[in-house]
N, CA, C and O atoms as a GROMACS GRO file, in nm:
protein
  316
    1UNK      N    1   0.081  -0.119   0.000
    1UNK     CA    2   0.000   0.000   0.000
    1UNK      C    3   0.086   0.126   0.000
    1UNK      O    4   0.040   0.238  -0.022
    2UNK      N    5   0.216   0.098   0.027
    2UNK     CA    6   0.315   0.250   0.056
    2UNK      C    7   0.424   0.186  -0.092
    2UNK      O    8   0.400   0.217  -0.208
    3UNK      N    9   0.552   0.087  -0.045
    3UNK     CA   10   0.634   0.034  -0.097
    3UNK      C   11   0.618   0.037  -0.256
    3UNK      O   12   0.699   0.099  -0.326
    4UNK      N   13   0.504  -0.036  -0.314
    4UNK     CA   14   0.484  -0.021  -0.496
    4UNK      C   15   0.429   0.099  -0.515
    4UNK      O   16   0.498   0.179  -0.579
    5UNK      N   17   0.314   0.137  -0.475
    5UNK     CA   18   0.279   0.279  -0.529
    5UNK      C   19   0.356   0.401  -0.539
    5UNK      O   20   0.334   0.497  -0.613
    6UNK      N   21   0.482   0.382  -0.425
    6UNK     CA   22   0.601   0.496  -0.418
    6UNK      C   23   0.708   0.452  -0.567
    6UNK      O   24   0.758   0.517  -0.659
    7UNK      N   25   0.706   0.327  -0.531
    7UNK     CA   26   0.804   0.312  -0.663
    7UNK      C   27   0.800   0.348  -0.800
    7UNK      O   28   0.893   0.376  -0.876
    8UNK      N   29   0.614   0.340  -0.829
    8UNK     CA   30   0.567   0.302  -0.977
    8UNK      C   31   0.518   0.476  -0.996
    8UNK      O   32   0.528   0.541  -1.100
    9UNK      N   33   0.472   0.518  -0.879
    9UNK     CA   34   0.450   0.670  -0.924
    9UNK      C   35   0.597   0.732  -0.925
    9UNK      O   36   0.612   0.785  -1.035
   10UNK      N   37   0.689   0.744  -0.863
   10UNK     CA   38   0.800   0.781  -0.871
   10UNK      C   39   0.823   0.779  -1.064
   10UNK      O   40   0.818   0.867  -1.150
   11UNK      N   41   0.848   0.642  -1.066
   11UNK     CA   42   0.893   0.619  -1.223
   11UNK      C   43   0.744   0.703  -1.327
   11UNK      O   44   0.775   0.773  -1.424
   12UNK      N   45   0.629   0.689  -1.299
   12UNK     CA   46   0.540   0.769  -1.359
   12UNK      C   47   0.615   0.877  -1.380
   12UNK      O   48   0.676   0.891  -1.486
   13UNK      N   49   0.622   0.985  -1.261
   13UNK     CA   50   0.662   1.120  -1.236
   13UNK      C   51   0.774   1.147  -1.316
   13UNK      O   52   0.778   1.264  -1.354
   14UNK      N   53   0.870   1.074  -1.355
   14UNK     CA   54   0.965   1.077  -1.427
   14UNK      C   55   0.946   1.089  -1.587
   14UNK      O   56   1.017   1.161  -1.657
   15UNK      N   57   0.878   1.037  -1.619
   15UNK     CA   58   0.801   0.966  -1.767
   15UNK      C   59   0.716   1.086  -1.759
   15UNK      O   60   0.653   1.104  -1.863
   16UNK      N   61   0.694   1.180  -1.660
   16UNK     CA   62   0.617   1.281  -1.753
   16UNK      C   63   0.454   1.311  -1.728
   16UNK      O   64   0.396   1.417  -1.751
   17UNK      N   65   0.382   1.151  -1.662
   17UNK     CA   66   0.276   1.173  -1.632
   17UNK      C   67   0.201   1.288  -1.562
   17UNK      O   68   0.266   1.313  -1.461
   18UNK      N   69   0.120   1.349  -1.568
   18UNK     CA   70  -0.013   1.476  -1.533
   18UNK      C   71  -0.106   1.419  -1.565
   18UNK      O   72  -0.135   1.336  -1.651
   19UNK      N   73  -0.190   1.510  -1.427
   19UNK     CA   74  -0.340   1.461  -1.472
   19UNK      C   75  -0.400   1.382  -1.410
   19UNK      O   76  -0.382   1.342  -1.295
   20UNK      N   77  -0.533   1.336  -1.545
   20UNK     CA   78  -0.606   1.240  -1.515
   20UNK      C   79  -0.488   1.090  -1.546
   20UNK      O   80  -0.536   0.978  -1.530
   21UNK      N   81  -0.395   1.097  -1.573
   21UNK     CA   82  -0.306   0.951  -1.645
   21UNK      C   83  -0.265   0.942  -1.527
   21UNK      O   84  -0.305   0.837  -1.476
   22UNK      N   85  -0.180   1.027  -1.432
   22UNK     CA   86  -0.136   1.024  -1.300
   22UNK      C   87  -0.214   0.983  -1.228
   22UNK      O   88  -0.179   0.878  -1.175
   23UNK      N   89  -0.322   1.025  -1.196
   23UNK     CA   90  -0.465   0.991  -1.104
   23UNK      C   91  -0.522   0.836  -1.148
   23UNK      O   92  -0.586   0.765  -1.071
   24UNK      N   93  -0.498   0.813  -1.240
   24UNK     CA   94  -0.548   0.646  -1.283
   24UNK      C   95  -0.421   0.565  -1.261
   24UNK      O   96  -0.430   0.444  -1.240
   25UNK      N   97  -0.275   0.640  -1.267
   25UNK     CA   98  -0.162   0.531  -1.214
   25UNK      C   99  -0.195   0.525  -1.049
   25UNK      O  100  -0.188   0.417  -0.990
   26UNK      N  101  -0.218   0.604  -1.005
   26UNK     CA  102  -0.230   0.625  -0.852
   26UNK      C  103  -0.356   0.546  -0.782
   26UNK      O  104  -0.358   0.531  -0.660
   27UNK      N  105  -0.483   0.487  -0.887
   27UNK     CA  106  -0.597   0.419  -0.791
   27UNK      C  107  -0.548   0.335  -0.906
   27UNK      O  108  -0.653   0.326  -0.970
   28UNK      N  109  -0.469   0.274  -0.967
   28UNK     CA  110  -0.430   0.116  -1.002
   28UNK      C  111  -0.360   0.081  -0.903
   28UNK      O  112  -0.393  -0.015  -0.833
   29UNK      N  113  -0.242   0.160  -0.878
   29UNK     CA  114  -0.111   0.086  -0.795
   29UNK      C  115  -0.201   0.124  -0.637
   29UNK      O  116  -0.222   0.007  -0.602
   30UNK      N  117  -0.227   0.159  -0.590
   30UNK     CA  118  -0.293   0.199  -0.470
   30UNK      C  119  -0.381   0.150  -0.418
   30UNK      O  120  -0.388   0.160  -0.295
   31UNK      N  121  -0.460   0.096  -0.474
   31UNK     CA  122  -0.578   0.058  -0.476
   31UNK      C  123  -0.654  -0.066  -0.322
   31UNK      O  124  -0.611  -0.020  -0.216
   32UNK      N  125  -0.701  -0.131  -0.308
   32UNK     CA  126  -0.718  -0.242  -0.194
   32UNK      C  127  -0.710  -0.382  -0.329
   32UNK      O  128  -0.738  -0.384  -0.449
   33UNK      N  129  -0.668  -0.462  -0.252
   33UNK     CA  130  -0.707  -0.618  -0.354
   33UNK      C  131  -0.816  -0.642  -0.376
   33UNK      O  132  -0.910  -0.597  -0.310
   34UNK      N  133  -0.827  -0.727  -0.488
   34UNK     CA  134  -0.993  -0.771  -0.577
   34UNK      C  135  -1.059  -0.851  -0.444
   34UNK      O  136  -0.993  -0.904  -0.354
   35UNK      N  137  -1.174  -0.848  -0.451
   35UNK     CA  138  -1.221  -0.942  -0.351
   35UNK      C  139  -1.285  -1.105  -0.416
   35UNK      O  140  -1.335  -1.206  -0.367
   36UNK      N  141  -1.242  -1.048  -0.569
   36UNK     CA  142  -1.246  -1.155  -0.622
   36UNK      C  143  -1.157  -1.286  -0.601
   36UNK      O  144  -1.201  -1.401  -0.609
   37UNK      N  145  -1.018  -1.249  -0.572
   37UNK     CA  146  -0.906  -1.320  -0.537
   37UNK      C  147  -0.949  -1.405  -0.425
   37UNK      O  148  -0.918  -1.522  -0.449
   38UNK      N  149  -1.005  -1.392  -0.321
   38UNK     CA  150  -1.090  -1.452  -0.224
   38UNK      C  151  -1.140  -1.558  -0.223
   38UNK      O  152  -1.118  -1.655  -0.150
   39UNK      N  153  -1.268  -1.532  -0.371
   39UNK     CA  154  -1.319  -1.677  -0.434
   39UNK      C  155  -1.259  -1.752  -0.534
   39UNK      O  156  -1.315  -1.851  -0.581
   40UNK      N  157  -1.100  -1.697  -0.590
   40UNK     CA  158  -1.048  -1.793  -0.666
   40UNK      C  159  -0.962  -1.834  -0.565
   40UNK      O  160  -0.991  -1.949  -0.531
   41UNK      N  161  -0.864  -1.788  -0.501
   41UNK     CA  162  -0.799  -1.875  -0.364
   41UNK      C  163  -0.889  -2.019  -0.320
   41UNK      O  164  -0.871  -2.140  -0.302
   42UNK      N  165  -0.958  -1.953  -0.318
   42UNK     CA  166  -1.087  -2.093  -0.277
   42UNK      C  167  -1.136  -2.208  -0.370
   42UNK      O  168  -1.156  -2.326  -0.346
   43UNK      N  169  -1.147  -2.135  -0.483
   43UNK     CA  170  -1.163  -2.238  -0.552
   43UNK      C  171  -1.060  -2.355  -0.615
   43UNK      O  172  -1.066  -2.477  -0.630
   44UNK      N  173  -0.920  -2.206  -0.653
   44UNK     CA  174  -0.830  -2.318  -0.697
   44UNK      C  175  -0.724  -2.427  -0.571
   44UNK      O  176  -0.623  -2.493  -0.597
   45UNK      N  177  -0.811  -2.406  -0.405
   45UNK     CA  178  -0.716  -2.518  -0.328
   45UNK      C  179  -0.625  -2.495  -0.303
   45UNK      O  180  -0.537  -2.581  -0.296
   46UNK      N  181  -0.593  -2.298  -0.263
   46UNK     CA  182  -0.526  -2.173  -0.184
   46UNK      C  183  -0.577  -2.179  -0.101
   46UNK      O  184  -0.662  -2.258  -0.061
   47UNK      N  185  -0.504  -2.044  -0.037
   47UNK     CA  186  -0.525  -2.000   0.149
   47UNK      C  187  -0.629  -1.886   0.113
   47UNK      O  188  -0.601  -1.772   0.079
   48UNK      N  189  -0.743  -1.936   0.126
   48UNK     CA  190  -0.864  -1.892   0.099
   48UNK      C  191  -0.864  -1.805   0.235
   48UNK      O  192  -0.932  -1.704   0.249
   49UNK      N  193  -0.784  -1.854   0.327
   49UNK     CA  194  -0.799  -1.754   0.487
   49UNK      C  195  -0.689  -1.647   0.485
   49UNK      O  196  -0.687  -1.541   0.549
   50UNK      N  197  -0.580  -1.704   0.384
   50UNK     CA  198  -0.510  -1.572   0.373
   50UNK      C  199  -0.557  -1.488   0.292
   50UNK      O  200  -0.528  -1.372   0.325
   51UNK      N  201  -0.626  -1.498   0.185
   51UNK     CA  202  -0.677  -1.408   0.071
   51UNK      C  203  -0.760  -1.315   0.158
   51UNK      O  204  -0.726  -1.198   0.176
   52UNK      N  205  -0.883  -1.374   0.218
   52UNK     CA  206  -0.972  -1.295   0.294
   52UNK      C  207  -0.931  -1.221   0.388
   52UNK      O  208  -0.993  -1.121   0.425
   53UNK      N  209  -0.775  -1.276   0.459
   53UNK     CA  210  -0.687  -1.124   0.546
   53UNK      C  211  -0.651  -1.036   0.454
   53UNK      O  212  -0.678  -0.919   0.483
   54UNK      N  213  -0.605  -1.051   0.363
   54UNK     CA  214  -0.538  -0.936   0.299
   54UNK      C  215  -0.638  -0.842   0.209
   54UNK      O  216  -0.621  -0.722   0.188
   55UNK      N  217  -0.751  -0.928   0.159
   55UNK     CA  218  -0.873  -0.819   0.148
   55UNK      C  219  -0.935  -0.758   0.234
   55UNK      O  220  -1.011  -0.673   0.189
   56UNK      N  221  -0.932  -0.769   0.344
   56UNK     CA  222  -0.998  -0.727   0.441
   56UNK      C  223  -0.866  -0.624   0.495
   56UNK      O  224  -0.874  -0.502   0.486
   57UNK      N  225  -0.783  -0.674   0.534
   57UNK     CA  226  -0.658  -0.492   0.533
   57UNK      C  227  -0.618  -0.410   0.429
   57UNK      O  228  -0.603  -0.289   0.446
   58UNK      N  229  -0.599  -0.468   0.315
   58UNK     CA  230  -0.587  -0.346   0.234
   58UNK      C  231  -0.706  -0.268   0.202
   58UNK      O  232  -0.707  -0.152   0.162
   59UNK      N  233  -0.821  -0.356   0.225
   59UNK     CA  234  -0.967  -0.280   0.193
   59UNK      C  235  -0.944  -0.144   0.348
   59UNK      O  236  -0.951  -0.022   0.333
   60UNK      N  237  -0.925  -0.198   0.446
   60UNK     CA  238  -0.979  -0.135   0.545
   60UNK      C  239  -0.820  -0.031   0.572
   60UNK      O  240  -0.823   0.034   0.677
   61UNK      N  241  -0.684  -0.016   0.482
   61UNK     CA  242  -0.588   0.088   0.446
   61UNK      C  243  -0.590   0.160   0.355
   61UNK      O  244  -0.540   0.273   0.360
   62UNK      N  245  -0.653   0.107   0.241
   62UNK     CA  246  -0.704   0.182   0.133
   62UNK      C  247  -0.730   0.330   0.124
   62UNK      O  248  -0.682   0.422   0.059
   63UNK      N  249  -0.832   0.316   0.220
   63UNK     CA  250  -0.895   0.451   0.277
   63UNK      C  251  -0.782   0.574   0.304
   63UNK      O  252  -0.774   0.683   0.246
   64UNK      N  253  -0.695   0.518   0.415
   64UNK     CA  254  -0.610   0.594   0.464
   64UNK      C  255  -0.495   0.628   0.388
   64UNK      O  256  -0.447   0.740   0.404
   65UNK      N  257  -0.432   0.533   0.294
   65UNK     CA  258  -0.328   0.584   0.215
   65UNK      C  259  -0.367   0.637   0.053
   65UNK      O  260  -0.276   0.709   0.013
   66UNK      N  261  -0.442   0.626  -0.016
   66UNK     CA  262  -0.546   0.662  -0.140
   66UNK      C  263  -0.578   0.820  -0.063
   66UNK      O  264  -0.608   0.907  -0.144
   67UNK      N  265  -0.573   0.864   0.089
   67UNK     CA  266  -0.628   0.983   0.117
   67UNK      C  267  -0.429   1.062   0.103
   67UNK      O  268  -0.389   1.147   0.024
   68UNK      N  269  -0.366   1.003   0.194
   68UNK     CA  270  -0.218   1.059   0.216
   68UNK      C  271  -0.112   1.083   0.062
   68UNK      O  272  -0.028   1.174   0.057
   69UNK      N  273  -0.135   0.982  -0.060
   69UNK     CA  274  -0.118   0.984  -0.159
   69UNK      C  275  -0.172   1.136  -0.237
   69UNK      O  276  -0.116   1.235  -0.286
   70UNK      N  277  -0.310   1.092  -0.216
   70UNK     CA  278  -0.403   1.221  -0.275
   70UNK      C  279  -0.305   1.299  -0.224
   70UNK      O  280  -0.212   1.322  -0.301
   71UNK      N  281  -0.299   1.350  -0.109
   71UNK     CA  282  -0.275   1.502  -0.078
   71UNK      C  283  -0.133   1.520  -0.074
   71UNK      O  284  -0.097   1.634  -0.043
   72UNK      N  285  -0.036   1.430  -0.101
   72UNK     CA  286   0.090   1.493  -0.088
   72UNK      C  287   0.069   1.532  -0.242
   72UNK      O  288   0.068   1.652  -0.269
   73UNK      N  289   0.054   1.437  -0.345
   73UNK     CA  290   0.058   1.473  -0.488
   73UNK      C  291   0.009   1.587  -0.521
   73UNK      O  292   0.067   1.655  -0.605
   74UNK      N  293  -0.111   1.631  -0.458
   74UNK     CA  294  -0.208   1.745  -0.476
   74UNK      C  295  -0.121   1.874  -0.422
   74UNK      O  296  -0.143   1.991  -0.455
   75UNK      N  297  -0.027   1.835  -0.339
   75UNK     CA  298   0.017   1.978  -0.277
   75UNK      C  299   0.170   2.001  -0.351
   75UNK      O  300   0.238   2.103  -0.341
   76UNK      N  301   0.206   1.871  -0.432
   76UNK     CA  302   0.313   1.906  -0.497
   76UNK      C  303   0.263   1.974  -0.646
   76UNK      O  304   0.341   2.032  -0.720
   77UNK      N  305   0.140   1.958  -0.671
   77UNK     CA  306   0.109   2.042  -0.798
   77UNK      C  307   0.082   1.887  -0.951
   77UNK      O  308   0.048   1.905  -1.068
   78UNK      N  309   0.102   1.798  -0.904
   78UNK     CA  310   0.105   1.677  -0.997
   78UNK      C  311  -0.026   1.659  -1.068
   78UNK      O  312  -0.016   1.636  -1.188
   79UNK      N  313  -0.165   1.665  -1.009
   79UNK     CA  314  -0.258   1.690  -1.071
   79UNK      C  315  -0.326   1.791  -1.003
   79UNK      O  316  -0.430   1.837  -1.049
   0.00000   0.00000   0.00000
């Protein structure tokens, strides 16, 4: 939730990205996990109990770093 999105917007920022292209790299890499992953863990005879932790924390960090992202970018002038 911190570690890839710093890396991949970094390299964005470099390449030039503004905008709305910046703002769609930022809720791809940022984002919470599919909760779909959940029911394929399960189906394909995975840790169907680990899938459902890690949807359930990045869902419930999401919030908080998608907000800290927003506003540092926003106050550096990026979009």
């Amino acid at each position: 939730m911190v570690i890839v999105p710093a890396l991949v917007l970094r390299v964005a920022i470099r390449l030039g990205f503004r905008g709305i292209e910046f703002i769609t790299l930022l809720a791809i890499f940022a984002s919470s996990t599919a909760v779909a992953s959940f029911t394929m863990a399960e189906q394909m005879g995975g840790d169907a109990a680990l899938a459902g932790d890690i949807v359930v924390m990045t869902s419930a960090l999401a919030s908080l770093t998608l907000f800290g992202w927003s506003l540092l970018f926003k106050s550096l002038n990026l979009f």
